[in-house]
C-alpha positions in Angstrom: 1.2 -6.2 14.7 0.8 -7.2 18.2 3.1 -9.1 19.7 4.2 -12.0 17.1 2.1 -10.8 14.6 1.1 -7.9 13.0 0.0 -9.0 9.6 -0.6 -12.4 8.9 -1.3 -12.0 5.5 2.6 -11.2 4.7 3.6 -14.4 6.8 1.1 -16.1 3.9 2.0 -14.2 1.3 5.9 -15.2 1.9 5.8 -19.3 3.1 3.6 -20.0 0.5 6.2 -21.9 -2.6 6.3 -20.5 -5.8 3.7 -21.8 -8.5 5.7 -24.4 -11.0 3.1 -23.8 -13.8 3.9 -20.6 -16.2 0.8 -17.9 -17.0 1.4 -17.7 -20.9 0.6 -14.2 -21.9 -2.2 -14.8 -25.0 -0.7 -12.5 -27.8 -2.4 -9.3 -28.5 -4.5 -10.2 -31.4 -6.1 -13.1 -30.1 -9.5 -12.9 -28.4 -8.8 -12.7 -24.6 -9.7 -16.8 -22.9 -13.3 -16.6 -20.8 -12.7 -19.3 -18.7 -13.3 -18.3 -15.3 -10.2 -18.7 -13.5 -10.3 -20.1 -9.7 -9.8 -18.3 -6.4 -6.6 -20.5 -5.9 -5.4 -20.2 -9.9 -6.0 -16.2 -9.0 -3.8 -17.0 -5.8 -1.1 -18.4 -7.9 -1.0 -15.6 -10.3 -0.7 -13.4 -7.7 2.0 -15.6 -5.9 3.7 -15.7 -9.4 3.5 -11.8 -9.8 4.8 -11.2 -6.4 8.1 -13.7 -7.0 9.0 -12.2 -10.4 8.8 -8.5 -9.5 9.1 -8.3 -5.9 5.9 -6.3 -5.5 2.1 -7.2 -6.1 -0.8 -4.9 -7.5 -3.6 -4.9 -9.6 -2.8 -2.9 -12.0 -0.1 -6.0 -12.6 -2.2 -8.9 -14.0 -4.7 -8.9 -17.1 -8.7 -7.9 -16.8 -9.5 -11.5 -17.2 -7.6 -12.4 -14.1 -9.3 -8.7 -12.5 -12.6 -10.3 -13.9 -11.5 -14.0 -11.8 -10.9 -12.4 -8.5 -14.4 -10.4 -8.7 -16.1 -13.5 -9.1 -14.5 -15.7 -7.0 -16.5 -16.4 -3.6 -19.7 -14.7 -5.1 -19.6 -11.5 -4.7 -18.9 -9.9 -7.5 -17.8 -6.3 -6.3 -14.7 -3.9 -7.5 -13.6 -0.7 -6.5 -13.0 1.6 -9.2 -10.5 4.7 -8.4 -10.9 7.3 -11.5 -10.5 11.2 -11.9 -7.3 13.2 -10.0 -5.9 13.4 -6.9 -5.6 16.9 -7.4 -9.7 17.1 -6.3 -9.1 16.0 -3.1 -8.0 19.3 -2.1 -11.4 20.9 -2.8 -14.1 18.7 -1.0 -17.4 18.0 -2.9 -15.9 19.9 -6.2 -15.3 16.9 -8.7 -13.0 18.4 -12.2 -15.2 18.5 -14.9 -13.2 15.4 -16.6 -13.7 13.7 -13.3 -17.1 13.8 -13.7 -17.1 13.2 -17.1 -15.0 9.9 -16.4 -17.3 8.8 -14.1 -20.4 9.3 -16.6 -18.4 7.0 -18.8 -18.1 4.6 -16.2 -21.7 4.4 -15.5 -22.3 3.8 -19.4 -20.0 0.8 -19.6 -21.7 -0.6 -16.5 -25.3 -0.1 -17.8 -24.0 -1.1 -21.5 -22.3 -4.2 -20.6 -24.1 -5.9 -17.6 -27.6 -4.9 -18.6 -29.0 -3.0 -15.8 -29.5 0.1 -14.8 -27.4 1.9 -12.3 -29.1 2.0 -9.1 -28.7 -1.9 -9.1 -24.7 -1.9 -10.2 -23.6 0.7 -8.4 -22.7 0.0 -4.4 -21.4 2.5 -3.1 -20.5 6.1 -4.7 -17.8 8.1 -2.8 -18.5 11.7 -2.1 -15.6 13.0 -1.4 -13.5 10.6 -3.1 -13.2 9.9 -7.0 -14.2 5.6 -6.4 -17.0 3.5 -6.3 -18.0 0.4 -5.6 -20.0 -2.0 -8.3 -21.1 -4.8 -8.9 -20.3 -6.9 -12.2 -20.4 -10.3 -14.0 -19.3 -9.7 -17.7 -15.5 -10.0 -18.4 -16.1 -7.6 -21.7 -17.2 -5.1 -18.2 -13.6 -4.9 -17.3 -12.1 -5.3 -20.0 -14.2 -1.9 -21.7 -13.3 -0.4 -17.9 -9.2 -0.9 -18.1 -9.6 0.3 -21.8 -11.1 3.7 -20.2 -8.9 6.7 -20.1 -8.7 8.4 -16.5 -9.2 5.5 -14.5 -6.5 5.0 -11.6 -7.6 1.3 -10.6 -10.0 -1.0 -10.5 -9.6 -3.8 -7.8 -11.7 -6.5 -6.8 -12.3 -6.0 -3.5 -14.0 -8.5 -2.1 -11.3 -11.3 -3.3 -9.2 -12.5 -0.3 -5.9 -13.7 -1.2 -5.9 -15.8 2.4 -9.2 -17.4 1.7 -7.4 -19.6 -1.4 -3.9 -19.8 -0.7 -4.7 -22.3 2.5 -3.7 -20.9 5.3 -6.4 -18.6 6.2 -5.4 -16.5 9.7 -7.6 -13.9 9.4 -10.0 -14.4 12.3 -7.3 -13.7 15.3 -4.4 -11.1 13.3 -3.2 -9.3 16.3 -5.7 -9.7 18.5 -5.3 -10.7 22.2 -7.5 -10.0 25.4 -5.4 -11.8 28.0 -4.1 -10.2 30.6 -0.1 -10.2 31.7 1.6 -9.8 34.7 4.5 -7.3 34.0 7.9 -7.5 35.2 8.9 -4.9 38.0 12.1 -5.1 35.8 9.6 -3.7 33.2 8.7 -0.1 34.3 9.4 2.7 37.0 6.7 4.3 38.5 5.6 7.9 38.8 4.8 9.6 42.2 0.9 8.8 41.7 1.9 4.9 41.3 1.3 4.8 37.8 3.8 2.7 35.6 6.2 4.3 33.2 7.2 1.4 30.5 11.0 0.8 30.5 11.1 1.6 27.1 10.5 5.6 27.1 13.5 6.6 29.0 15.6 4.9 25.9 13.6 8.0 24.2 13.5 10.3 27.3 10.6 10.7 27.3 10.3 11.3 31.0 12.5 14.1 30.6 10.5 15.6 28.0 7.2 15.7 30.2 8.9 18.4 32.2 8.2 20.7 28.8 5.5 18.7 27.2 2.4 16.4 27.9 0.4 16.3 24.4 -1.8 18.6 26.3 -4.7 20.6 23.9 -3.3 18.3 20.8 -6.0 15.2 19.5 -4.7 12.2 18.3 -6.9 10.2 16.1 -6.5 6.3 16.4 -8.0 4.1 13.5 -7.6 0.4 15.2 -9.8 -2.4 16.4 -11.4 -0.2 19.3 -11.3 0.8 22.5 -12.1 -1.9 25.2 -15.7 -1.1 26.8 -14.1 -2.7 30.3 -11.3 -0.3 30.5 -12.0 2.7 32.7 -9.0 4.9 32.2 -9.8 5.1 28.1 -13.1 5.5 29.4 -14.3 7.3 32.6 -11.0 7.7 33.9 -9.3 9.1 31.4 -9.1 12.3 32.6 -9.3 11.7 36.2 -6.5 14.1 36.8 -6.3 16.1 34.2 -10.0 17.8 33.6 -10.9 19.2 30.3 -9.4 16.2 28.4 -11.6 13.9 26.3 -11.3 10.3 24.9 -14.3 9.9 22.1 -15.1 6.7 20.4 -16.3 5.6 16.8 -17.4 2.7 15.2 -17.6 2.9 11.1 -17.1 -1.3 10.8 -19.9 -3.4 9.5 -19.3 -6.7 10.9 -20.9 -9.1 8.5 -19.8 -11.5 5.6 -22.2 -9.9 3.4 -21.1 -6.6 1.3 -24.5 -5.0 1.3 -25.0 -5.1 5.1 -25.2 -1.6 7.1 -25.0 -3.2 10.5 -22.6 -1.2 12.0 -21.3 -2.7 15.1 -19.9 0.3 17.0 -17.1 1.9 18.8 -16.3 -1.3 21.0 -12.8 -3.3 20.9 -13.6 -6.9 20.4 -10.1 -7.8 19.6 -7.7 -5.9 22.1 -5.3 -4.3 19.1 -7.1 -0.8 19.1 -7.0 -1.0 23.1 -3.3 -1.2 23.1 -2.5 1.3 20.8 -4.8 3.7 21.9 -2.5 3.0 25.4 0.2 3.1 24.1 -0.7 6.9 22.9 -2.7 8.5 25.5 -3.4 5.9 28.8 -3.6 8.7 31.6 -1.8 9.4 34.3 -3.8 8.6 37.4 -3.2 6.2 41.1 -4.6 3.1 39.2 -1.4 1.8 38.9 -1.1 0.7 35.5 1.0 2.2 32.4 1.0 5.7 31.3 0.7 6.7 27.8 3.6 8.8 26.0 1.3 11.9 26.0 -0.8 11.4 29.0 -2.4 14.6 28.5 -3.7 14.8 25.2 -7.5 14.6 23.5 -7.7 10.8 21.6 -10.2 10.1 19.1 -10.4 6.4 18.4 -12.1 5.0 15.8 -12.9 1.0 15.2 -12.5 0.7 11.8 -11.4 -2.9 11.3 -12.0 -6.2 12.9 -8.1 -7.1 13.7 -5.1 -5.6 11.9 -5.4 -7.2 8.4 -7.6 -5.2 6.0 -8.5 -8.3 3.8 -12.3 -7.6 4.6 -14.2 -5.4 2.5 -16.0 -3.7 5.1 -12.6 -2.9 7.0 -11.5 -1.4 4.0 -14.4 0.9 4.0 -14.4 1.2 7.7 -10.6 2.3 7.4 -11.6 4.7 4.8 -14.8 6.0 6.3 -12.8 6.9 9.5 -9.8 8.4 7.5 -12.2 11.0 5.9 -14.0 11.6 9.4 -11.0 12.4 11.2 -9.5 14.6 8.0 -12.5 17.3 8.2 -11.5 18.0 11.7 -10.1 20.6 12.4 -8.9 19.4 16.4 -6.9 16.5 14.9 -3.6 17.3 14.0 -2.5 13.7 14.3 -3.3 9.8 12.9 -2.1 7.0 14.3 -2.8 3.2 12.0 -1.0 0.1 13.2 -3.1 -1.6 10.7 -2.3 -2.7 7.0 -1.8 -5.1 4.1 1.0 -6.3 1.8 -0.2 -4.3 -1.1 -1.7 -1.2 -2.1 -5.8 -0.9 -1.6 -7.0 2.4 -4.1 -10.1 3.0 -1.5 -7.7 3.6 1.5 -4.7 4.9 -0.4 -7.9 7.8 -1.8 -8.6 8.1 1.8 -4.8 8.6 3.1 -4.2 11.3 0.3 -7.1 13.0 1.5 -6.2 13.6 5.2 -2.3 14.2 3.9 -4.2 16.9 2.2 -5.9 18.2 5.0 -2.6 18.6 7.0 -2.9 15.2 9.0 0.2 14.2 10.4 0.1 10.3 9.5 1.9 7.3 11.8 1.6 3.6 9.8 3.5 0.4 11.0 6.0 -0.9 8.6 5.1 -4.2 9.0 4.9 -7.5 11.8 5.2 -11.2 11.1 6.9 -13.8 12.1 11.0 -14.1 12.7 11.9 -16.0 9.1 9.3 -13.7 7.3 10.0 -10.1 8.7 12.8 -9.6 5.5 9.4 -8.4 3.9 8.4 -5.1 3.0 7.2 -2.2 4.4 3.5 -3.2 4.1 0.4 -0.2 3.4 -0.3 2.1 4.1 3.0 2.6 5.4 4.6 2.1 1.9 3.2 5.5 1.1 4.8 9.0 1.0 2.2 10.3 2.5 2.6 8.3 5.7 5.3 7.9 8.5 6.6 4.7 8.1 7.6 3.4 11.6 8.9 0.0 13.0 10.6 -1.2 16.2 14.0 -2.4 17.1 15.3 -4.2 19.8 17.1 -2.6 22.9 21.3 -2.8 23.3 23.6 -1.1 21.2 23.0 -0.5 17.4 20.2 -1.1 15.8 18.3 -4.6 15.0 15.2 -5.0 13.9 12.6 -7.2 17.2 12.3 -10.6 16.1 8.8 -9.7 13.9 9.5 -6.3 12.4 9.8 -5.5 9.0 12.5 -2.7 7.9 13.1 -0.9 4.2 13.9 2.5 2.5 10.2 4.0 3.2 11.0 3.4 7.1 11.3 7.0 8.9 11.8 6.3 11.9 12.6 3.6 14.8 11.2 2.7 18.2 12.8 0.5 20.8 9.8 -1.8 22.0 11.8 -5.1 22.7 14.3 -6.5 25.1 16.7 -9.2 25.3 14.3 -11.6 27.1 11.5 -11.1 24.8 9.5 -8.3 27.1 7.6 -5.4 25.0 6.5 -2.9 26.2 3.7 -3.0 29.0 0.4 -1.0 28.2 -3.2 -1.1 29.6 -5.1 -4.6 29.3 -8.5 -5.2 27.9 -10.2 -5.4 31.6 -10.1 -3.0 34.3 -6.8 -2.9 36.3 -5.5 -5.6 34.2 -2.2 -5.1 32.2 -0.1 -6.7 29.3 2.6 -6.2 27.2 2.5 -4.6 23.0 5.0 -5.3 20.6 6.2 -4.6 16.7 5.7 -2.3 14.4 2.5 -1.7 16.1 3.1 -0.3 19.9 6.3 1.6 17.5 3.8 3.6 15.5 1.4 4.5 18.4 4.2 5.3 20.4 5.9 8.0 17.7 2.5 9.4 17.2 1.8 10.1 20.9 5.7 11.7 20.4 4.4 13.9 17.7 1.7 15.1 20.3 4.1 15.9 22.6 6.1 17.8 20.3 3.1 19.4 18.4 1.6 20.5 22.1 5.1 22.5 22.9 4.8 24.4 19.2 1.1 24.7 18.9 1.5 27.1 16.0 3.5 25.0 14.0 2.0 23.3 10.8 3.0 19.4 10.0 5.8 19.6 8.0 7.5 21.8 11.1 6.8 19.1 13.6 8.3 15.8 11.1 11.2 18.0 10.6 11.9 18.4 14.2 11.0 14.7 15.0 13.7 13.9 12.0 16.1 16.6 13.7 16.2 15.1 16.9 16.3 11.5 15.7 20.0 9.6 16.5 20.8 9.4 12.4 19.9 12.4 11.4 20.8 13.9 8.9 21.9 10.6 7.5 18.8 8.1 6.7 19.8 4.0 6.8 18.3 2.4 4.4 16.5 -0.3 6.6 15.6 2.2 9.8 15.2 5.6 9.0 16.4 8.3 10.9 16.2 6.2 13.9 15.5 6.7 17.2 13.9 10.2 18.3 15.1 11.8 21.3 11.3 12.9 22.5 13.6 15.8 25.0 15.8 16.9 22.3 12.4 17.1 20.0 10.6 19.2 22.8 12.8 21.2 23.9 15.0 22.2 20.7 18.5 21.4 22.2 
């Protein structure tokens, strides 16, 4: 998502030419083939799906192929979603059928694979109706799709990257370098710091004299906040006392599934550091750029390594930091500039339970290169739960920036890109160091810290009040395009109510 690349994966998913050889269906009454398929015949099928349908998920090939996947690199782990939505809304109170599905589930895995369940069973979501296990029988997932109140099974641990051949996953949006930023780029506030020449397109300047995102905490689920950058650290509220910035870490960085090595709160890629700018960088004589609501609380959370949640343990970071920031009651806000090309059950749980808790929810629509950004809105932007957000370039109209993926789920727009390429300037990785943030991502963070400023000015109002608002003052509104949204929000008209 930043800069020319928000999600790798999609830029794979979409140069990769379609598979010549056709997947014969076996017919119903023949035994299912055992052959273990490979991680690049898995890749192909998936590749296959994609082309015919337009759209890729799990639930879309046959248990053998589910049973391929799970296998392939060793690892031998799938997520299992099962029971209702509907018990998200009562934390810790499983149905009765819920629990009784998940019984069942135990007995197939015990039945099937021969053990008993302390060594199948991974990981077993409290709050959420999934778990993680381990299996190595195909008749496993076969008797597990055959199960009644099962929502998906997925084999987590298969990375679609790692067989198709072009495997980007180690630098997706990450970038530590600093920039020197145009003077062309930004104006500058009376205590010298920079205001990015992209928020007077959404007046925002003009809205600070009603609103700052003060008493309002926006959570950030991202790479990180950079350790060597004082104003998200000990500067953050230099001016503006009584203000906090608080960090989380809940990614284990480690190949291995069963490792609990947590590596902290610390940004080791520059994404999270951007975006967590881009929402709340403070106001102070540092010189460098101010975030859209200067003045609000920001809660960041590292949940992934970079923006691509291919990993298992970013998908359980992403999840783990989704349920954190839903049971509190400070956050009104979420901000994810993070995703993947299809749906992942764990984090799509974890989004339905914050939506739940009233979370207002910001996800980039999607980043990748210029001949590849036709693609869809990627997750978790995809969902209805979420604010689907991209960015646009500046001028007249509205056109998409070179890497930014637009569709029907978009909501709104953000202008983040100008003719000669700039993006919008943020806070670097290092002290007093700057550079610039661009897609969907610095889009998303940038309509979230919006929403803060909007949300501070009607303190009493629930979520629904403040997206309607958001939508009201948007330039499309009431009209929604089918590739941008509403469009552009005017942050004074949203403030201010006129």
């Amino acid at each position: 998502m930043k800069k020319i690349s928000l999600i790798g994966l999609a830029i794979i998913m979409l140069s990769i030419f379609s598979c010549k050889k056709d997947i014969q269906e076996e017919p119903n009454n023949q035994p299912q083939q055992k052959t273990l398929l490979s991680g690049k015949q898995v890749s192909e099928i998936i590749q296959q799906t994609y082309d015919l349908n337009g759209k890729f998920d799990w639930s879309m090939v046959e248990p053998h192929v589910l049973w391929s996947a799970a296998l392939a690199g060793e690892k031998n782990v799938i997520t299992i979603g099962y029971g209702s939505y509907n018990d998200y809304a009562h934390d810790d109170k499983k149905s009765p059928l819920t629990n009784q599905t998940k019984n069942a589930i135990v007995s197939i895995l015990e039945k099937y694979e021969g053990k008993q369940k302390k060594s199948i069973i991974l990981y077993d979501d409290k709050e959420l109706q999934y778990m993680d296990v381990l299996v190595s029988k195909l008749e496993t997932v076969q008797e597990l799709r055959n199960l009644q109140n099962i929502r998906y099974i997925e084999p987590v641990t298969y990375e679609f990257s790692e067989y198709s051949g072009q495997d980007t996953r180690s630098s997706s949006g990450c970038s530590v370098s600093p920039t020197t930023i145009s003077y062309n780029d930004y104006t500058t506030l009376s205590t010298g710091a920079k205001i990015p020449w992209s928020y007077s397109i959404h007046k925002i300047p003009q809205a600070w004299n009603y609103s700052k995102g003060r008493g309002i905490t926006v959570g950030v689920i991202d790479t990180g906040i950079s350790p060597y950058q004082q104003n998200l650290g000990s500067k953050f509220d230099d001016y503006y006392s009584g203000r906090y910035v608080q960090k989380y870490g809940t990614y284990i960085d480690s190949y291995w599934w069963w490792s609990s090595n947590y590596d902290g709160p610390d940004d080791r890629c520059g994404h999270g550091t951007s975006s967590c700018s881009s929402v709340a960088a403070p106001n102070n004589n540092n010189g460098l750029p101010v975030g859209v609501a200067y003045e609000c609380n920001l809660v960041s959370y590292r949940g992934t390594s970079d923006v691509v949640l291919n990993d298992y343990h970013e998908r359980k970071g992403v999840t783990m930091a989704l349920k954190a920031l839903a049971r509190r009651s400070d956050i009104k806000i979420i901000s994810m500039s993070i995703g993947y090309p299809w749906s992942i059950g764990n984090i799509k749980d974890a989004v339905k339970y914050a939506y739940n808790h009233g979370k207002l929810i910001f996800a980039a629509g999607g980043t990748s290169t210029s001949y590849t950004n036709w693609y869809p809105v990627i997750f978790p932007a995809s969902m209805s739960e979420t604010v689907a957000v991209t960015g646009i370039e500046e001028g007249n109209g509205y056109s998409e920036c070179d890497v930014c993926h637009t569709g029907s789920q978009i909501i709104f727009t953000y202008v983040m890109e100008r003719s000669n390429n700039h993006h919008q300037p943020v806070v670097g990785f290092y002290n007093n160091t700057s550079e610039y943030f661009g897609g969907s991502s610095v889009a998303t963070a940038s309509t979230a810290g919006i929403a803060a400023l909007v949300w501070a000015r009607y303190p009493y109002w629930n979520r629904d009040q403040v997206l309607n608002r958001m939508k009201w003052a948007a330039d499309l509104y009431p009209y929604k395009s089918s590739n941008f949204g509403y469009g552009n929000i005017n942050a004074l008209k949203a403030v201010r109510g006129y």
